[in-house]
Every structure is written in C-alpha cells, then in structure tokens.
C-alpha positions as CSV (number, residue, x, y, z in Angstrom):
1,X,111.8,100.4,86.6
2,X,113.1,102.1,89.5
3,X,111.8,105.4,87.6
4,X,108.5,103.8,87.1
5,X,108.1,103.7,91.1
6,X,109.4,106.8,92.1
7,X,106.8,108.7,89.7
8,X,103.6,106.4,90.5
9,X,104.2,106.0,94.6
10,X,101.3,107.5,96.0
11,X,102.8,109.9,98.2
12,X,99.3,110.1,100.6
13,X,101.2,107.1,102.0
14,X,103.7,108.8,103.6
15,X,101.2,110.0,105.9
16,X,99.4,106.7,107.0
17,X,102.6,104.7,106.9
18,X,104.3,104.0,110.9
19,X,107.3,102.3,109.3
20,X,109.4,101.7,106.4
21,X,110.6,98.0,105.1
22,X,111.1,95.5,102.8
23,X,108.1,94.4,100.9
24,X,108.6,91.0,98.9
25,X,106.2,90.4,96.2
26,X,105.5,87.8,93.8
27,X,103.9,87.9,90.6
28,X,103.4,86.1,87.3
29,X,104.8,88.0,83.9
30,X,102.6,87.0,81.3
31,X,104.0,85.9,77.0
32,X,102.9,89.8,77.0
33,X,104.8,90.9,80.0
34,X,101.9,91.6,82.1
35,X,102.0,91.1,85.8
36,X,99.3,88.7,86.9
37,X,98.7,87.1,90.4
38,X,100.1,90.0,92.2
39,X,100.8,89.0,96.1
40,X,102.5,90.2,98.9
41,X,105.3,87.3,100.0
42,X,106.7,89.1,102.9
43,X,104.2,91.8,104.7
44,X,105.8,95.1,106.8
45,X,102.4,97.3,106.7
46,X,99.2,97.1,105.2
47,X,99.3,100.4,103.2
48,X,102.6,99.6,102.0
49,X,102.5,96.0,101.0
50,X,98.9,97.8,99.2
51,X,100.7,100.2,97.6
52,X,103.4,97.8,96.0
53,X,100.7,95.9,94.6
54,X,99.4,99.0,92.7
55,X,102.8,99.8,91.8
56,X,103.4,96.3,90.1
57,X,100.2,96.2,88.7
58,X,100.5,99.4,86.7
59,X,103.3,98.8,85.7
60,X,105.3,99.1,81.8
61,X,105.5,95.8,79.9
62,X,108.1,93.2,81.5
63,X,110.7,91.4,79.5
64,X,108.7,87.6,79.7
65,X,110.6,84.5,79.6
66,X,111.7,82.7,77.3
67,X,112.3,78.8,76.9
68,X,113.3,77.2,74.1
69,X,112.9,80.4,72.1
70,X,109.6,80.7,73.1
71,X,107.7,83.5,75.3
72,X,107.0,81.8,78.3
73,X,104.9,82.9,82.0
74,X,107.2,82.8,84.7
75,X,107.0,83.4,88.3
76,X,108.7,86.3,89.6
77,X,109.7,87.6,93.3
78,X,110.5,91.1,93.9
79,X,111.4,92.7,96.7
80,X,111.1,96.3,97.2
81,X,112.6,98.5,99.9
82,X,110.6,101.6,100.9
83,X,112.1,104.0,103.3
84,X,111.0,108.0,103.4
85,X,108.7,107.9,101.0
86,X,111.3,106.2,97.9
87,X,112.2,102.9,96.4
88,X,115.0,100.8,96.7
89,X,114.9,98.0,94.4
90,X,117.1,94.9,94.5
C-alpha cells in the first residue's frame, strides 16, 4: 500500500502545503474491497486531508472482512503521516 501512495501523491502539493501531519481517515471497504464513505477524522490542512482522500479513493482492492466466513463491509480508520512530500503509514 505504502507503494501505492508514494507513486499516486500528487506532488503539486508540496507547493501549496504550509505543514506536514497526521491525517486520520475513515472509510468503509466494501464485500469487493472498495473504499466507500471516504472522510477525513482528524484534519491538519485542507490540501492534504484532500489529497488523502484521492489517495484512498484510487486505491487497489482491499482485503474486506470477513464474519462467519462471509465477505463482510467494515469500517476502517487510517491514519497517514505526510511529511516532505512522502507517506508514513501506521
């Protein structure tokens, strides 16, 4: 994933962002692994906590859920460090 980031940042954001940070964002991963219902939990900047939303958006396939053996949706948090321009994921 961390790959995924690094090659899709838009790097224009370098030159609009003041700071760096942590942006928290939750999501819902679809049977499909889709990310729907893509919002920013914990905001540091405007172009970044946009930029993460992109970034989770076009993202591969996630691994969904499973409960009883079954593909399930399930609510997700993510936080994502940015700092000069790279991604730090936890």
């Amino acid at each position: 994933m961390k790959n995924f980031l690094v090659k899709n940042l838009n790097t224009d954001i370098g030159n609009q962002s003041v700071k760096g940070g942590t942006v928290s964002v939750g999501f819902i991963v679809d049977t499909l692994g889709k990310c729907t219902d893509i919002h920013v939990i914990k905001l540091i900047e405007f172009v970044l906590d946009e930029e993460v939303k992109r970034i989770i958006y076009f993202s591969p396939p996630w691994i969904p859920a499973e409960q009883a053996g079954k593909k399930v949706k399930a609510y997700r948090i993510q936080p994502i460090h940015l700092q000069n321009l790279s991604f730090i994921i936890y």
